[in-house]
N, C-alpha and C positions, 0 to 999 in steps of 0.2 A: 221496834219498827221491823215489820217483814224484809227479806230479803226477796229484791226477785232474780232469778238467773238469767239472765242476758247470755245468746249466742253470737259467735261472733261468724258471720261467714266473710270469711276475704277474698277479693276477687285479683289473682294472680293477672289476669290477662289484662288490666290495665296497666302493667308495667311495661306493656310488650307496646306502646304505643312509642313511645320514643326509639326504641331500639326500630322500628319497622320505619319510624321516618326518615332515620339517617339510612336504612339499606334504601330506602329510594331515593333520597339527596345522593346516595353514593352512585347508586344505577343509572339517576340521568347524568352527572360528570364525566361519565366516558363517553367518547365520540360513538353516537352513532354511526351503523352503517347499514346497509339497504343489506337482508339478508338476502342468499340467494337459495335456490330450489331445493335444497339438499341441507342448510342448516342457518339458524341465525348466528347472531353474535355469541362468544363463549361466554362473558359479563352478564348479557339480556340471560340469557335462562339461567344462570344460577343465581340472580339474584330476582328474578321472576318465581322462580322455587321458594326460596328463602323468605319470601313477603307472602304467598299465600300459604306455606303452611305455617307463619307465624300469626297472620288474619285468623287461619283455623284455629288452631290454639288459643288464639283471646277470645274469639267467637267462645268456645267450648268451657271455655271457666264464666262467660256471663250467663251460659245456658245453666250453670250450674249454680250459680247463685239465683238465675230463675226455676229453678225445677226448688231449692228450697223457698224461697219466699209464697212460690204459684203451687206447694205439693198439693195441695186437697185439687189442684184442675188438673193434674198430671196424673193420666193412666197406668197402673202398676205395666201395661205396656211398652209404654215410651222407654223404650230401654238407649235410645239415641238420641245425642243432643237432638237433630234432627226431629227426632220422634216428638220430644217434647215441644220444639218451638212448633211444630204443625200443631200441635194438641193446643197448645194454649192462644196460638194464632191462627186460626184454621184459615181464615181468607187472606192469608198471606202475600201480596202483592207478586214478592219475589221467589216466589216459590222452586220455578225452575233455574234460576241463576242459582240460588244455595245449593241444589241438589247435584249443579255442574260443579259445584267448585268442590265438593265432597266426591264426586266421582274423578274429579280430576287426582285432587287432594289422594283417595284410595288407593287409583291407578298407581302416583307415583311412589305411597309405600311400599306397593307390591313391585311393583318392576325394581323399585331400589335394591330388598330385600330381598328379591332373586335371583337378579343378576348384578348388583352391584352398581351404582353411581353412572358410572362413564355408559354403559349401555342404557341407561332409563334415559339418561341424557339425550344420547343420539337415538333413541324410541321415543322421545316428547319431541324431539323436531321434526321428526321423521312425520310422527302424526299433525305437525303444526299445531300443537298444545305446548308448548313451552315456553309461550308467555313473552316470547320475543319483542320488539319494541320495533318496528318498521317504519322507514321514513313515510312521510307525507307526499 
């Protein structure tokens, strides 16, 4: 009897689903508070941080198990997850929200990586992108 070789691709990003629910069970437990002009809550953006770039990361390992399953519709181009879900999704619904959260997602490895944590920090509130949680 022939053998056939069977690949395995495993997709790491769905382990990140339970870790990402308890940082928002965690996130809403603290008392909110009404941020004000100059910064939100110290809680809201680190763990608004913490859940989108761990969204990112799952996102990035299903992209990669679709660029293997989907290779013959994946242009030797698509060199970005990005790249590829446009390639294989071209009328993509949500096109600009993913491109936000990737420009966000970018922004804050580079302010991180430049100036260090506490400055990206108070530069994502400063820009009101840090994902703060505001009352009602």
């Amino acid at each position: 009897m022939p053998r056939t070789k069977k690949t395995l691709v495993s997709i790491l990003g769905s382990s990140y689903f339970q870790p990402i629910a308890n940082l928002v069970e965690q996130w809403n437990a603290f008392p909110h508070h009404r941020p004000n002009k100059v910064q939100s809550g110290f809680y809201e953006s680190g763990y608004a941080s913490s859940v989108v770039l761990l969204l990112v990361a799952m996102f990035e390992s299903y992209v990669v198990r679709l660029r293997f399953v989907q290779g013959s519709k994946v242009p030797a181009s698509a060199r970005t997850a990005l790249g590829v879900v446009f390639a294989i999704f071209p009328r993509l619904r949500h096109r600009k929200a993913l491109i936000d959260v990737y420009v966000l997602r970018d922004w804050q490895d580079r302010a991180i990586s430049q100036c260090g944590w506490a400055a990206s920090k108070l530069a994502l509130t400063a820009a009101g992108a840090d994902g703060g949680i505001a009352d009602a």
